[in-house]
N, C-alpha and C positions, 0 to 999 in steps of 0.2 A: 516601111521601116528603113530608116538611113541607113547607112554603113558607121556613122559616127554614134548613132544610138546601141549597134550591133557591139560595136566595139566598145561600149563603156559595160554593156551589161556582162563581155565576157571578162573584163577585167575584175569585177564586181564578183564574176564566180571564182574567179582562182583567186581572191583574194579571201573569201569567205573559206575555202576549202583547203588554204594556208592554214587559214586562225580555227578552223577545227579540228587538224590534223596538230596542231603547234598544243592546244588543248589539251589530246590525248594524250601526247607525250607529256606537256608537264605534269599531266596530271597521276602520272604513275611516277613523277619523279619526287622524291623526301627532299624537299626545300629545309634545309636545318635553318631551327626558328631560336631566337633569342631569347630563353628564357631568364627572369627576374631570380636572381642569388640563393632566394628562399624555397623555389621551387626545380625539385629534384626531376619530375615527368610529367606531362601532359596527355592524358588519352581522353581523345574524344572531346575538347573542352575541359576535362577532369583533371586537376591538379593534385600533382604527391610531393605536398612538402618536406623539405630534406629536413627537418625537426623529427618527421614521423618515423625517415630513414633509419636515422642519427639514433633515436630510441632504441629503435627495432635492435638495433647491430649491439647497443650496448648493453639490453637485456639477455642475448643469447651469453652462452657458455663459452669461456677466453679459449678453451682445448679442443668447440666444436668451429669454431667459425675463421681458423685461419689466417692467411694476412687479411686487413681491414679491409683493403681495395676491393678483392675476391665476395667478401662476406657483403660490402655493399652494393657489389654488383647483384649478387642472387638475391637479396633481400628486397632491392628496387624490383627486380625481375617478379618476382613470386608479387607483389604489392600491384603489379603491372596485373598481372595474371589474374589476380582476386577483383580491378576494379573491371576488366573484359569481361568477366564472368557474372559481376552483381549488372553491368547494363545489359549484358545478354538477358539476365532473368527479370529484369524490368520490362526490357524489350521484346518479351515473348513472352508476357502477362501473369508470371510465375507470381508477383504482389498483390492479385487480384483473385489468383486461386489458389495458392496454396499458402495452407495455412500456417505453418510455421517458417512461412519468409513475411506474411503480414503479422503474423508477433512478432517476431527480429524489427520489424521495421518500428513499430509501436514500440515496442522498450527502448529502439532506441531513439526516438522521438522525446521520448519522457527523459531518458538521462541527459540528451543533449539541453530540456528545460530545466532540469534538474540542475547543472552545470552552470545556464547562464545568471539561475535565479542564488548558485553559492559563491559566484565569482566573487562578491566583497562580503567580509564578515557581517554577522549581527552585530550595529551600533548596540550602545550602552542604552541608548531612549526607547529604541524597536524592543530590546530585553525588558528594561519595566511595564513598557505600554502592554506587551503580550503577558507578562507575569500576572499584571494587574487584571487585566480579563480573564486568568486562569488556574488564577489563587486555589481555588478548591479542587485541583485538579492533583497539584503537590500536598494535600495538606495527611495529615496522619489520619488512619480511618482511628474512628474512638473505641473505646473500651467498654468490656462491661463488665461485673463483678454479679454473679447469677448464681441461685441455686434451683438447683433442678428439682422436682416434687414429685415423682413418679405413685402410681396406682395401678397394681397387677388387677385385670380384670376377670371377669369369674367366667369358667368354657370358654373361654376364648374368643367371646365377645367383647371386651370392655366394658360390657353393660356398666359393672360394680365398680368398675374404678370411676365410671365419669361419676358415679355418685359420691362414690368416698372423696373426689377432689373439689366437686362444689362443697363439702361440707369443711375441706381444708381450708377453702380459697374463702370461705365465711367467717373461719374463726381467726383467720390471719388479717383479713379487711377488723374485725371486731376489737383487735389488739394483739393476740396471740402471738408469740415473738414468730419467725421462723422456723428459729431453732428448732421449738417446740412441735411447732406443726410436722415439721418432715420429720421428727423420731416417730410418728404415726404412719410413716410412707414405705415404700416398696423401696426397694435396692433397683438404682435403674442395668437394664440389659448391658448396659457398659459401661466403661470410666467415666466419670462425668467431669465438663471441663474444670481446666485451673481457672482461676482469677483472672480478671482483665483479659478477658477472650474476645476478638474481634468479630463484627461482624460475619464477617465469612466464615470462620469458625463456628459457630452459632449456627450460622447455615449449613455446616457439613455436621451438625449433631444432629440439627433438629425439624429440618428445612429451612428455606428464604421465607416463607411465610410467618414463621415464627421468632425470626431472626429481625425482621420489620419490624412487628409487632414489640419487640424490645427496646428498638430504636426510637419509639413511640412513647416508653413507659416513663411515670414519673419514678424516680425513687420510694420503694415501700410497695410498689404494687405490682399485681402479677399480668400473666397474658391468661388469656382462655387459654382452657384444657382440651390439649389435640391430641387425636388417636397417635400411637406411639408402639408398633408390634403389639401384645396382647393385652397393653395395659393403656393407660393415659397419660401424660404429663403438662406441668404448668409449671411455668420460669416465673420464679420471685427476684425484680432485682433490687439488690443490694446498694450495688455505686457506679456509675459512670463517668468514666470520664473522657470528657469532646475532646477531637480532633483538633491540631494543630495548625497550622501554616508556618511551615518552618520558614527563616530568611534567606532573601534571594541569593545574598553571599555564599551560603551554607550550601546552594544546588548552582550554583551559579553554569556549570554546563552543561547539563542535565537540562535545565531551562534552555539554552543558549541553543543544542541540537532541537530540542523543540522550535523552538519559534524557528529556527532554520526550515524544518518541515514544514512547518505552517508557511511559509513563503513562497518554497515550493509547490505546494498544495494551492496555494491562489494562484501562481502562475503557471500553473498547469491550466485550471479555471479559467482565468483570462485568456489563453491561447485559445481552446476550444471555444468560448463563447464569440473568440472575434472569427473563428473558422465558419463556426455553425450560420454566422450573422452575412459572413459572403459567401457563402456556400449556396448552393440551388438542390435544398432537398424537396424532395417529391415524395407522398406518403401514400399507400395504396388503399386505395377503401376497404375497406373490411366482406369477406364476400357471405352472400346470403348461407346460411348451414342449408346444407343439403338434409332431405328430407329423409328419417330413417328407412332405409331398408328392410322389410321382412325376413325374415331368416327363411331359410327354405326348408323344406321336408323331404 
């Protein structure tokens, strides 16, 4: 080994042994960095923009917060605080087990879609095209004009009312007015409805099944007779009258927050399916059921 080979290798170590000791120092030294106008702090790559600041300080209380300067200094500070804390709990798996920082995180994944998908209103064309596919959705539920036909049964079977009401329900098919028929009938267990009762109402007298069954009937004609507490009853109806579709003008926001949801609703949708599509899920097979156990004695 030369003297000139000896002598390049030691310059070669106190040169290496400069630039890692010159390392250590800068590297505990706070190089102030030049941040862009809009941005108030930087942690960790994390940006707080002075807009969020700027909120912050002018939703508090004018008698709790002081001079401004003060008030935006603690509000940066605390804003600091809160994003050391949410990468701390990232970074030590708190999103992966616990479960109410993976809902926090989920809700707020969905408002942030929710957000991008309200950024511009609903056009005037999105409102008709969504009206037009959901016409029946606004329209009036229809009417019915009903009288009720009750039949007290005998012991407390109904045996005698289901009889007494096919014999109704024959003489009113025959011609018998209504009128007529029900002066022969039982007083029912309760008020019976007004005029022009909706479906739903129908179903809070008589059940949904019976309340169909109406929605089915032509004018002049009755439904079968369904047990009814200790007697029978059958609905004769009188008149109906169908639902409407009122105009778009008439609900025009009412419609306008729909389809807004409806927008949201698909791009939620589209998010998740372009997620699930690069995503690498793995499904576990299903394992063989274990064989029962004996109970012991």
């Amino acid at each position: 080994m030369t003297d000139g080979f000896r002598r390049a290798c030691l310059i070669a170590a106190v040169v290496v042994g400069c630039a890692y000791s010159a390392f250590q120092i800068l590297h505990d030294v706070r190089i102030p960095v030049q941040l862009l106008p809009s941005v108030a702090a930087r942690i960790n790559g994390h940006e707080i923009d002075v807009d969020s600041v700027n909120r912050t300080v002018a939703g508090m209380d004018a008698r709790m917060r002081g001079p401004e300067a003060a008030a935006r200094r603690d509000v940066l500070s605390r804003m600091i605080d809160e994003e050391l804390l949410v990468q701390h709990a990232l970074d030590s798996g708190a999103a992966q087990i616990n479960p109410e920082v993976r809902a926090a995180l989920v809700r707020s994944a969905i408002t942030r879609v929710n957000s991008e998908a309200a950024a511009e209103p609903v056009s005037e064309r999105e409102l008709s095209e969504y009206f037009a596919a959901h016409r029946q959705v606004y329209a009036t539920a229809a009417s019915f004009d009903v009288t009720a036909v009750y039949f007290e049964g005998r012991g407390g079977d109904g045996g005698g009312g289901s009889a007494r009401a096919g014999e109704a329900r024959s003489v009113i098919e025959a011609g018998t007015s209504i009128r007529q028929a029900a002066a022969a009938a039982d007083p029912l267990p309760f008020g019976a409805p007004g005029q022009h009762v909706s479906p739903r109402t129908l179903a809070n007298y008589f059940g949904p099944a019976v309340a169909d069954a109406v929605g089915r009937l032509a004018v002049g004609h009755t439904t079968e007779p369904t047990q009814l507490g200790n007697g029978v009853v059958f609905l004769y109806l009188n008149n109906k009258t169908a639902g409407e579709v009122p105009a778009l003008a008439s609900i025009h926001d009412l419609v306008a927050a729909d389809a807004l949801r409806d927008r949201q609703d698909h791009a939620l949708e589209a998010l998740l399916a372009s997620l699930r599509q690069s995503a690498h899920i793995e499904f576990a097979t299903s394992p063989t059921p274990a064989p029962p156990v004996a109970a012991s004695r």
